[in-house]
N, C-alpha and C positions, 0 to 999 in steps of 0.2 A: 254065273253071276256077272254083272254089267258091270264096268270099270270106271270110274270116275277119278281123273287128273285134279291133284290137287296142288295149287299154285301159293306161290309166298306169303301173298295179301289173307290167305285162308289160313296158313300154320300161325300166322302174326297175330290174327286175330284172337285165334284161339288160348293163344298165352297171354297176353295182355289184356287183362280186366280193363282198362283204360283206351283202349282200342274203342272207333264207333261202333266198330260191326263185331264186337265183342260177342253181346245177345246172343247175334243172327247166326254168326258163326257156331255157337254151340247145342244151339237149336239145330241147326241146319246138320251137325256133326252126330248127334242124337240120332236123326233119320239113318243115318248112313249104315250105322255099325253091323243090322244084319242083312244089307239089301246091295251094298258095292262093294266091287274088290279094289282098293285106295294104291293108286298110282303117283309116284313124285319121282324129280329128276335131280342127280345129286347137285345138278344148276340152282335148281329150286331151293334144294337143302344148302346150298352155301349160301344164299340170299337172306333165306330164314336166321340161320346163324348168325349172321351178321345184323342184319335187323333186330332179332330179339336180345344179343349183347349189347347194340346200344341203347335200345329203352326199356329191357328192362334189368339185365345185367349178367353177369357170369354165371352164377347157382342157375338162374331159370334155366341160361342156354346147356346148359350139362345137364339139367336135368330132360329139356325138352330132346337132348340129341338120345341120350337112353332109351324115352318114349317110342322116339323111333327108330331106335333098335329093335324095343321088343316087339312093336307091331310088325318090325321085317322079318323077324327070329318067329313070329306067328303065323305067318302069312296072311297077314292083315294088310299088309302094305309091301306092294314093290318096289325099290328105287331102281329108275332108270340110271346108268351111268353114262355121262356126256359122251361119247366116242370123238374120234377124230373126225369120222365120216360123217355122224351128227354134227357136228360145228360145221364141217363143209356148206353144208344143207343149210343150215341155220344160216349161216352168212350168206347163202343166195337169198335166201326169203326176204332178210335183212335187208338188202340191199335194193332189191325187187318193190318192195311195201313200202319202205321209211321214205320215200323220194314225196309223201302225203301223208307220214305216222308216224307216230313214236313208239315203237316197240320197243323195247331192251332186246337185248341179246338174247338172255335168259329165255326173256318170254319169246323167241324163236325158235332156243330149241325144243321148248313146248310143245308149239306147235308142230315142231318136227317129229317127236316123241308120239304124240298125240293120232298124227294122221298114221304113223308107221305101223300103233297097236290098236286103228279103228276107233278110236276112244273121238267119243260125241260131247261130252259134257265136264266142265272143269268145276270144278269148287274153287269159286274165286270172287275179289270183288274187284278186279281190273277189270274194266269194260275193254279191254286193247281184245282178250279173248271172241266178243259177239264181233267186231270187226273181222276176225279172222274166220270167222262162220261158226264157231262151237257156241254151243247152250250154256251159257252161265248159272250155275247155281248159288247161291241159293235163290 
């Protein structure tokens, strides 16, 4: 089964009804469930947290980090965890690219994650991703 990276802007989306790409996102979440094996970095997963606490509040975010508990506890979902050697990497890239982008940190070590487990295609609505050469979905 194909792997597909799932990034901030896609766990955001998917919790908040109020979100634009609300829809798309759970359209696009719908495809997934018996065709990718769902990949996030616990980079990812702090951003989301923190994003979904502030708009939409503490209950969703406790509820939403459970969620992804059980998709880990299923093996539905891998979470990558930052290493040292990852952030290394990431702050080269970082440093390399951003002198013409704006990447976040975050989304470096993505891409570090990304290239390390061959992974082609991110669930995201950050366009920073097609910069980087990977396939954006939805």
């Amino acid at each position: 089964m194909r792997e597909i990276f799932v990034d901030t802007s896609a766990w955001a989306a998917i919790e908040d009804n109020t979100d634009a790409n609300y829809r798309a996102a759970l359209d696009f979440q719908d495809n997934l469930i018996n065709t990718c094996h769902l990949v996030t970095s616990s980079a990812v997963l702090d951003e989301s947290y923190t994003l979904i606490l502030m708009n939409i509040g503490y209950l969703r975010t406790v509820s939403f980090k459970q969620i992804i508990d059980l998709m880990a506890e299923t093996g539905v979902l891998t979470v990558v965890h930052v290493s040292e050697s990852i952030e290394e990497e990431a702050w080269t890239v970082f440093e390399r690219f951003n002198v013409d982008k704006r990447w976040s940190f975050t989304d470096c070590t993505s891409k570090v994650i990304m290239e390390q487990r061959g992974i082609h295609e991110v669930f995201t609505f950050d366009r920073h991703f097609e910069q980087m050469g990977f396939t954006r979905k939805p």
